[in-house]
Structure formats: C-alpha cells, structure tokens
N, C-alpha and C positions, 0 to 999 in steps of 0.2 A: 528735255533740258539739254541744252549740249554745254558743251565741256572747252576751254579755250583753245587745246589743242586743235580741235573739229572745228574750231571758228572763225580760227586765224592764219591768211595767206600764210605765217612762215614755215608752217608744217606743209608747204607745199599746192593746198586745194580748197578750197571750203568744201564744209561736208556736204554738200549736193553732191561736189566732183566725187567725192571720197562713195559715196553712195553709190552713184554712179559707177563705179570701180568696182566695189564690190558686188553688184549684182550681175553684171558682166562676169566678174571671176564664179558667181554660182550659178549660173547660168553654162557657159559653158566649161567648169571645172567639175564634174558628174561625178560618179561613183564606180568607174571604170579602174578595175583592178590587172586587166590581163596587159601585155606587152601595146599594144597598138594604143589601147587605152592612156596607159600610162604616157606614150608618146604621142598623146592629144592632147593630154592634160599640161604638157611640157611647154609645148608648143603656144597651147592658152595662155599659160604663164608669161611664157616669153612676149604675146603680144600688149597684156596688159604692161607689165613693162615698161615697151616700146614706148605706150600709150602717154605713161608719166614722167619717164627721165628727165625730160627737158623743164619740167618742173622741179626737179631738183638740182639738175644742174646745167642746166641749159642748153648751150649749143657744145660743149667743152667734151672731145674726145676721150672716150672711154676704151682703156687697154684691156685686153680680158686675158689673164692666164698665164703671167707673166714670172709667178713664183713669187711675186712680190708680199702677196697676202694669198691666206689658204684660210676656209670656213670648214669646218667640221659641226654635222648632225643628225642623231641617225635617221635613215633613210627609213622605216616607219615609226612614228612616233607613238609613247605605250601612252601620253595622256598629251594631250593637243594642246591642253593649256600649262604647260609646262616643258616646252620642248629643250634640252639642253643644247647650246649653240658653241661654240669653240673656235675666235678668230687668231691666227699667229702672221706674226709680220715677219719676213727674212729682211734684217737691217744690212744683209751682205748685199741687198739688191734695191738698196734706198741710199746712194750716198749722201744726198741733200736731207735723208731724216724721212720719216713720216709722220704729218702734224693731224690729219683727222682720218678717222676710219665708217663709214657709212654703212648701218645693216640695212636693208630693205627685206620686204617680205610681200612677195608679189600681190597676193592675190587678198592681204587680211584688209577691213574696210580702209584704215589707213595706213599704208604698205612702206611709210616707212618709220621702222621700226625706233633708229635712235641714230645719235651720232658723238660718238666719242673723239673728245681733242686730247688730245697727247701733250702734255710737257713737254719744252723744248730742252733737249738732253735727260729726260726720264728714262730713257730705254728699253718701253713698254716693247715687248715681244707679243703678249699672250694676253684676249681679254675675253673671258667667259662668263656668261650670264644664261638665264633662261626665259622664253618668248611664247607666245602663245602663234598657233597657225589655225587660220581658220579653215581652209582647205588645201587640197596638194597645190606646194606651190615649190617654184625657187624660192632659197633664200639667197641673198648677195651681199658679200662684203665690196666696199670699192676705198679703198684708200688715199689717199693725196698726200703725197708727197710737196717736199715743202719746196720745190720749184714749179709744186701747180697739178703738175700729170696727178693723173686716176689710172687708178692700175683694178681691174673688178674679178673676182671668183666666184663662183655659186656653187650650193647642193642642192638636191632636191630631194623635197619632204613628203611623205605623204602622212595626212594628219585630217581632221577634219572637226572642228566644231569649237576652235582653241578658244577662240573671242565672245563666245557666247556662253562659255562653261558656267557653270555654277562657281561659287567662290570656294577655299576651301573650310574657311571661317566664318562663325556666322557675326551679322554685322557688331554687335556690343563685343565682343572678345576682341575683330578688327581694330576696331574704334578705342581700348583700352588699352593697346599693346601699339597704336601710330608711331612712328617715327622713333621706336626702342631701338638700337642698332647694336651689331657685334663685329667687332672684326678678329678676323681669324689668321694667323702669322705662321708660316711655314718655318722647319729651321733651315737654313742653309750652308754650305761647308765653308767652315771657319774660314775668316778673311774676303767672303766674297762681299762685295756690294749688292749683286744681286737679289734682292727679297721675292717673295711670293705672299701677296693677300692675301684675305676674301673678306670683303663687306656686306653684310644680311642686313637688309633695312627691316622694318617692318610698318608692313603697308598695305592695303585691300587691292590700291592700283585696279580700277574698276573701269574695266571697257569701254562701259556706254550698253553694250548688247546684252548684257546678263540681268537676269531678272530676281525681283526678290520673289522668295520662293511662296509667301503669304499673298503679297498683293496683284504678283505676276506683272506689275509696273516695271516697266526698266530703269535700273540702279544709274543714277547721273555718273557720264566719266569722272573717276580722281584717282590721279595717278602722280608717282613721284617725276617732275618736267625737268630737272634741273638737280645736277651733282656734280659738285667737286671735292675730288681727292688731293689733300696736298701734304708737302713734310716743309715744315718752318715757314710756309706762306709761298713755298714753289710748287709749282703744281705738278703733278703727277697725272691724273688723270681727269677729264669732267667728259659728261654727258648730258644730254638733253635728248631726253625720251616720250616716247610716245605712249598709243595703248596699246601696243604687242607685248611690252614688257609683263611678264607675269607678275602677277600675287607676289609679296615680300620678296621686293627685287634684291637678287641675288649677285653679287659681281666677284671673280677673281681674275687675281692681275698679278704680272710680273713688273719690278720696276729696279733701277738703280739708284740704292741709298744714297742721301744727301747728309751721310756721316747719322751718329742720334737720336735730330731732332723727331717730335714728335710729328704722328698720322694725323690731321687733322679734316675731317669731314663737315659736308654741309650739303643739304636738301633741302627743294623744296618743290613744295606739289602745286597743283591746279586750281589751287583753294588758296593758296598765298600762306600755308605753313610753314616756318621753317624747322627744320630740324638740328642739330647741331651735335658734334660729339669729337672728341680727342685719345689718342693712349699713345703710351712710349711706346718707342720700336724695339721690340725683343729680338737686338740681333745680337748673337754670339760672337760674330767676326767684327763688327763695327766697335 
C-alpha cells in the first residue's frame, strides 16, 4: 500500500524514483567502519545527493558553509530510529530573514526529510526534532532566505536500519494515544520576548518499511504531513514532513512572542486527520 507522500510528485519522486534511491544508497553504503571506508560512504552520499537536488530545487544555486545555518547530530547514532538533529540560523547573517529551512537525509528511501516555513518576523533561531536514518548518510539543512538564496550545511551520520525499525508502541496503545499533544514552555529572563518550546505529538508516523511483528506484512505509511505553530493566528512555525520524521514527532523551537496570546497548534496526517490543540503562553516577562 503506499502512502501519499511516496505517491505524489510534490515530495519530490514517485516512489519507483524513491526506491530507486534507496537501493542505490544500500548498495553502495556497506558496513565499512574504518577511515577509507567511511570516506566511501561519504562520497556515496554525496552522489545520491547530486542525483536529486534538482528535484527539489531545481537549477537554483546552492551556497554551502556560509554560517548562515549550522545542523548538529551526533556522529554515531545510539538508536537510528530516533536520531536527535539540532538546526540554528545566525539572523546576523540573514539580513532579508529566513523564511524556509530544508532537512534532507541522503541516503533514507525518501531523503527528504521535511521542510519548515518560518513566520515572517518569528525569529525562529533554533529547530529541533528527531529523524530516523536508514544508513550512514549526510544529513543537510539548506535554508532560503527571503530574497531566494540557499545557503546548505551538513553532518554526517553513521546509523543504520532507522526507517525499517520496529515501532516503539505496539499498534492499539499507538492508535489510543493519536494526535494527544503537549507542549512544554521554558522560562526565560524576565522581559525577554524571546520563548523556548517544545511540542510532543503523539503519533506512530509509520514508514512504510517496518513490519508488524505477527503478520511480518509491511505497516502502510501514516505519518504526521502537515503543522502549524501559531500565536493569535500568526504563525510561528509549519512543517511538512515526511517519513524520516520519527515515532511521536517531537519539535523544539525558539521564537519571539507576539505579546500573551495564545500557542495555537494544528496537524494533520496522511490519512486526513486532523488534530488540534491550544494553551496560554506562560511567560513571566510578557
């Protein structure tokens, strides 16, 4: 069964392509642990890469290493389907702003991971989530800034089986607990605007690759496609993701308050659910 993501050009490929892709990255991404190895595996990455850019962004110049954006993850990962990713923008090196931010992952079936729009005057700095990797790969943030430029950074991972893991929930617990959400509120020093999130969906967000453990059939992708973060109907943050995103997508963020109003959230998945939820900003300074 596939999944709309896997179906449809705007994620980039239909999943032949995406297949395609991926057997190519396990093919030549091996189990090479020493130095040479490693910079084979790099090198692989890099061509799969090459191979799709222009499917997502076409012919349009890509700046690499600019300072502009920095990705942080660590370089062996302890559980592949849960890899913690850490992107930060320097706004001192965006004067036009930056309005979308791009993760990819080279080598998982469908390599790109998600892509975050930014509110315009949010002052999103910092957005952290956690991704599955199915073998060593780069990962790459590429930003755009709002007169167009792409500015890209990458790490690289080595991890290996992320998209095909098992869940960590078995399905009736998943299934009873959909679309619950929490968000979590840092404090910050009195008077700032500045806040700090963190929104925990909860959600199976199912590959496509993972099997159930009785029937050994593979579990249909559903996964959360579609979020926005907003305060009094301005928006802060959205996304549209893929199926790298792990099991009960996890997101934290920095942003500048809009005075108050309330955090208002909205999801919805692969299956055309939506979710919905609200809470006051517990800020001291505001």
């Amino acid at each position: 069964m596939k999944s709309q993501a896997l179906t449809n050009r705007r994620w980039f490929s239909p999943i032949s392509y995406s297949l395609a892709i991926a057997a190519v990255a396990f093919a030549l991404l091996g189990g090479s642990t020493d130095i040479a190895g490693a910079q084979q595996t790099m090198a692989s990455s890099d061509k799969i890469w090459a191979s799709f850019k222009g499917d997502v962004f076409g012919e349009r110049q890509i700046i690499s290493d600019t300072g502009l954006v920095r990705i942080e993850a660590p370089k062996r990962a302890q559980d592949a389907a849960l890899v913690p990713v850490d992107i930060y923008i320097d706004p001192a090196k965006a004067p036009d702003g930056v309005k979308a931010v791009t993760l990819i992952i080279d080598v998982n079936p469908a390599p790109l991971a998600a892509t975050f729009t930014l509110g315009k005057d949010a002052g999103v700095t910092h957005i952290s989530t956690r991704v599955r990797v199915n073998d060593y790969s780069w990962l790459r943030a590429i930003a755009e800034t709002g007169s167009g430029q792409l500015h890209m950074t990458q790490t690289f991972v080595k991890a290996s089986g992320g998209c095909s893991a098992p869940a960590v929930k078995n399905t009736d617990e998943a299934m009873a607990s959909m679309g619950k959400m929490k968000l979590r509120q840092f404090p910050e020093p009195a008077m700032s605007q500045v806040q700090e999130l963190q929104l925990m969906i909860r959600h199976p967000n199912n590959s496509g690759f993972q099997r159930d453990p009785i029937t050994q059939y593979f579990i249909p992708a559903h996964f959360v496609q579609k979020l926005s973060i907003s305060q009094d109907d301005k928006l802060i943050l959205a996304m549209e993701g893929g199926i790298s995103i792990s099991e009960d997508p996890n997101f934290r963020f920095d942003f500048k308050a809009n005075g108050p109003g309330e955090i208002k959230v909205e999801a919805t998945d692969t299956d055309g659910k939506v979710f919905q939820d609200q809470w006051p900003l517990e800020a001291a300074g505001l």
